[in-house]
py3Dmol code that shows the C-alpha trace and the ligand (Angstrom):
import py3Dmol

protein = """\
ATOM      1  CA  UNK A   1     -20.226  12.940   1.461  1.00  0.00           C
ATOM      2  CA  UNK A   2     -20.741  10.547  -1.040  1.00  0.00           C
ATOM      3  CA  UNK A   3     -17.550  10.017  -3.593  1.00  0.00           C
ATOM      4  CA  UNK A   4     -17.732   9.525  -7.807  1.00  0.00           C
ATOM      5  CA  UNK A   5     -17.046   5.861  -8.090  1.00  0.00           C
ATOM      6  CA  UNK A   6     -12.947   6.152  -8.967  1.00  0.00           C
ATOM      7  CA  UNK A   7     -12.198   5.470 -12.278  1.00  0.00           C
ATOM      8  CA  UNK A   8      -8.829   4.528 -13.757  1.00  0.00           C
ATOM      9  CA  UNK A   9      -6.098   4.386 -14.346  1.00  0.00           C
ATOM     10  CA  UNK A  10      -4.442   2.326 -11.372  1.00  0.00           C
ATOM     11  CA  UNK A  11      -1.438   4.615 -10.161  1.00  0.00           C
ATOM     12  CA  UNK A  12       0.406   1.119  -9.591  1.00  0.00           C
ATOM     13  CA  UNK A  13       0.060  -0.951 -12.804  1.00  0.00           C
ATOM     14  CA  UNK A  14      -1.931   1.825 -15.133  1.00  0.00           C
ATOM     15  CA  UNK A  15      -4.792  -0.671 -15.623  1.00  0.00           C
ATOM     16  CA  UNK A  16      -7.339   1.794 -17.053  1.00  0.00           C
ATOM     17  CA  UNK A  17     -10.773  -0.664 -17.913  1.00  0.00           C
ATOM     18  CA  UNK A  18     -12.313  -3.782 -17.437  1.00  0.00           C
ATOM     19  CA  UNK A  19     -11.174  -4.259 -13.816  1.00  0.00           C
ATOM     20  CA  UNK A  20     -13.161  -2.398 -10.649  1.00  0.00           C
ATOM     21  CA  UNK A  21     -11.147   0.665  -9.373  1.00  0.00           C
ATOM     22  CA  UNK A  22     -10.823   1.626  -5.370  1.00  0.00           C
ATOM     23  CA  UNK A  23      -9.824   4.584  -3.964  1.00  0.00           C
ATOM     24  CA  UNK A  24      -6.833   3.673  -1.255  1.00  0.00           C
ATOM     25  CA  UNK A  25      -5.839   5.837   1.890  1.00  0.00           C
ATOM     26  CA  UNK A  26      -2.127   6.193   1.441  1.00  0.00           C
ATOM     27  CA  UNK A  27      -2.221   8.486   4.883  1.00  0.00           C
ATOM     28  CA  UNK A  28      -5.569   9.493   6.765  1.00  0.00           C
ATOM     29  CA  UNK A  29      -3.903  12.540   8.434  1.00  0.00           C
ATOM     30  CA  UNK A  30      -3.367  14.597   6.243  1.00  0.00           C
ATOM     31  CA  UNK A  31      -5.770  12.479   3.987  1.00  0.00           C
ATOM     32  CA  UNK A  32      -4.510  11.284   0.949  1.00  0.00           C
ATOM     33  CA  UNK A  33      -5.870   9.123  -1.505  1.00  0.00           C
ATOM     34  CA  UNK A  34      -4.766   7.206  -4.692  1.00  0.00           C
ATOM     35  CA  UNK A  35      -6.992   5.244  -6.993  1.00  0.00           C
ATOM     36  CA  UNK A  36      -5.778   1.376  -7.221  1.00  0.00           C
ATOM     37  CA  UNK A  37      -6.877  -1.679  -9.176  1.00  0.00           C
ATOM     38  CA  UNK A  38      -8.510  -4.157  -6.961  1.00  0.00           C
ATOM     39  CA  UNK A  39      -5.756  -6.596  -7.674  1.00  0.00           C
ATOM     40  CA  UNK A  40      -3.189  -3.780  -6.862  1.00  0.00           C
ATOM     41  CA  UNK A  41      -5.363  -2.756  -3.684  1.00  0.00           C
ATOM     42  CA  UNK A  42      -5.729  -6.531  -2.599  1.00  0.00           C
ATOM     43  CA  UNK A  43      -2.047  -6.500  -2.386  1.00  0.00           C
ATOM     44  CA  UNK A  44      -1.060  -3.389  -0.627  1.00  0.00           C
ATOM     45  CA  UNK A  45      -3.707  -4.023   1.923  1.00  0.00           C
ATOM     46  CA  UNK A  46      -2.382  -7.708   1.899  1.00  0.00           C
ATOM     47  CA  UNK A  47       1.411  -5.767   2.969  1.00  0.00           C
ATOM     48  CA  UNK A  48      -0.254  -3.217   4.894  1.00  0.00           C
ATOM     49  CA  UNK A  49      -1.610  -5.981   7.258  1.00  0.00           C
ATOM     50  CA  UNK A  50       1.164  -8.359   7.219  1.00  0.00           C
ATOM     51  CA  UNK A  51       3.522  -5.321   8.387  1.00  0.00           C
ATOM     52  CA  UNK A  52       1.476  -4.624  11.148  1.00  0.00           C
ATOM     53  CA  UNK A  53       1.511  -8.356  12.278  1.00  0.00           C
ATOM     54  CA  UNK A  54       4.556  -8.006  12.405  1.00  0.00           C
ATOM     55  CA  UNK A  55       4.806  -5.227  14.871  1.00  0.00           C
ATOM     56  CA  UNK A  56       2.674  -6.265  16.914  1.00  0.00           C
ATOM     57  CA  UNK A  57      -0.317  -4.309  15.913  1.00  0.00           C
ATOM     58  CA  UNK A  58       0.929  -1.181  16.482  1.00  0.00           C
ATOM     59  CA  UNK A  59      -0.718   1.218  14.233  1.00  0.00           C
ATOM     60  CA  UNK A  60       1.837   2.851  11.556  1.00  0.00           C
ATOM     61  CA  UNK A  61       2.475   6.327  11.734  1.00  0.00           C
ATOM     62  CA  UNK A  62       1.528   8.652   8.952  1.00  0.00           C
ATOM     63  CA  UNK A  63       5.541   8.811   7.774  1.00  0.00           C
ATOM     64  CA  UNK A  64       5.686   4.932   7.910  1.00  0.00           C
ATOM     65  CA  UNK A  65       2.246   4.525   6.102  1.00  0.00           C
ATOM     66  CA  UNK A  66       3.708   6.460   3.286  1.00  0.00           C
ATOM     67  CA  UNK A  67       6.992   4.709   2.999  1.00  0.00           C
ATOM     68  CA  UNK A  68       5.115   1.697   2.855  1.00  0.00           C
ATOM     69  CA  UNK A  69       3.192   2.748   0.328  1.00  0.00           C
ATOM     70  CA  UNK A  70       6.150   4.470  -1.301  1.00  0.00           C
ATOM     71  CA  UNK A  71       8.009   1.289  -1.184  1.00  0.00           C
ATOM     72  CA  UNK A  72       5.393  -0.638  -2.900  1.00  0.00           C
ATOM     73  CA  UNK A  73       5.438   1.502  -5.726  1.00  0.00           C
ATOM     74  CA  UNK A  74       8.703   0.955  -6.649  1.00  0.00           C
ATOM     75  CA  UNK A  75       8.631  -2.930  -6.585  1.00  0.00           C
ATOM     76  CA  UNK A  76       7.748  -4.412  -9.323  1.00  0.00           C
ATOM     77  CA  UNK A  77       5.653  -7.626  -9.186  1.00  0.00           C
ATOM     78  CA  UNK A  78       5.249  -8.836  -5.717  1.00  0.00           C
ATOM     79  CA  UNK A  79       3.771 -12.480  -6.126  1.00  0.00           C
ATOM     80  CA  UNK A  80       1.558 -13.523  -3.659  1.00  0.00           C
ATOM     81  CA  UNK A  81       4.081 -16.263  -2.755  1.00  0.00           C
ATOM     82  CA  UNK A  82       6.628 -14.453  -2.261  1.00  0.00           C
ATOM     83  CA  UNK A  83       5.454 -11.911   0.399  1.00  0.00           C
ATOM     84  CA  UNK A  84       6.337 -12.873   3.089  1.00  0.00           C
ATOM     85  CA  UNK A  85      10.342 -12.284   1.852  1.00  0.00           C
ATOM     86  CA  UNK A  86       9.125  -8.981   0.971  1.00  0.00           C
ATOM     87  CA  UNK A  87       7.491  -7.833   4.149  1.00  0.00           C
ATOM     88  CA  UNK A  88      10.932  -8.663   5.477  1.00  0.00           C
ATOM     89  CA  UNK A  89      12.785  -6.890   3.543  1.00  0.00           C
ATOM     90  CA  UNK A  90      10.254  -3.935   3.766  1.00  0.00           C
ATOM     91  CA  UNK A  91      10.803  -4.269   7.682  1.00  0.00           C
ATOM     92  CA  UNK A  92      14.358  -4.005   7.492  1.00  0.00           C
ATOM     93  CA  UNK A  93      14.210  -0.882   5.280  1.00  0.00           C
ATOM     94  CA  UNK A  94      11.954   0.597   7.987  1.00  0.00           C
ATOM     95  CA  UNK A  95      14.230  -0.312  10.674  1.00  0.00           C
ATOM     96  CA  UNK A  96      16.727   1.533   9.148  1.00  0.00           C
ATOM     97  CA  UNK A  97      15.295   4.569   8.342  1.00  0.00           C
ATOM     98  CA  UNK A  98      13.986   7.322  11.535  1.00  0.00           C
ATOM     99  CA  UNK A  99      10.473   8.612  11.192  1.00  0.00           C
ATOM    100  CA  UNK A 100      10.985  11.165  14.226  1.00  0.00           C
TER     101      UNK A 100
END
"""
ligand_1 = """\
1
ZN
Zn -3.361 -2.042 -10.475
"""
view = py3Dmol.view(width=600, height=400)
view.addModel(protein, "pdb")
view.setStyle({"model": 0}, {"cartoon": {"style": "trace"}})
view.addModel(ligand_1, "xyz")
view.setStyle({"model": 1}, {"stick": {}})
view.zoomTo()
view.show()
């Protein structure tokens, strides 16, 4: 099936023209998508793949996927600089929380 190019407005920083819009798997099963910037998509794919470094490549779970994604949302800028304090932090808050 072919999809309608996504349009805006980016559900993480409301951009709504003059910037390419994607549409971004927050969870595959059950399938749910969200329509990002491509700055905003850059970045949560940037986390996405930094957190799974981190573990080792072990694929995230649906729940973990969406409290990654979940988590994102609520922070505000995340500088490319400083990710690597935020994956952290992001790792910790999964650590502490039980997906099972
Ligand atoms: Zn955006």
């Amino acid at each position: 099936m072919v999809m309608a190019r996504p349009t805006g407005p980016c559900t993480k920083c409301g951009a709504f023209k003059g910037v390419r819009f994607l549409e971004h798997h927050v969870t595959y099963e059950p399938e749910v998508t969200v329509v990002l910037c491509e700055g905003c998509h850059t970045r949560i794919t940037q986390l996405n793949t930094k957190v799974a470094r981190l573990r080792n490549y072990t694929p995230l779970s649906t729940l973990e996927r969406y409290f990654v994604f979940d988590w994102w949302m609520d922070e505000k800028v995340v500088l490319r600089r400083m990710i690597d304090k935020v994956v952290q932090r992001l790792i910790k808050d999964m650590e502490l929380r039980r997906f099972d």
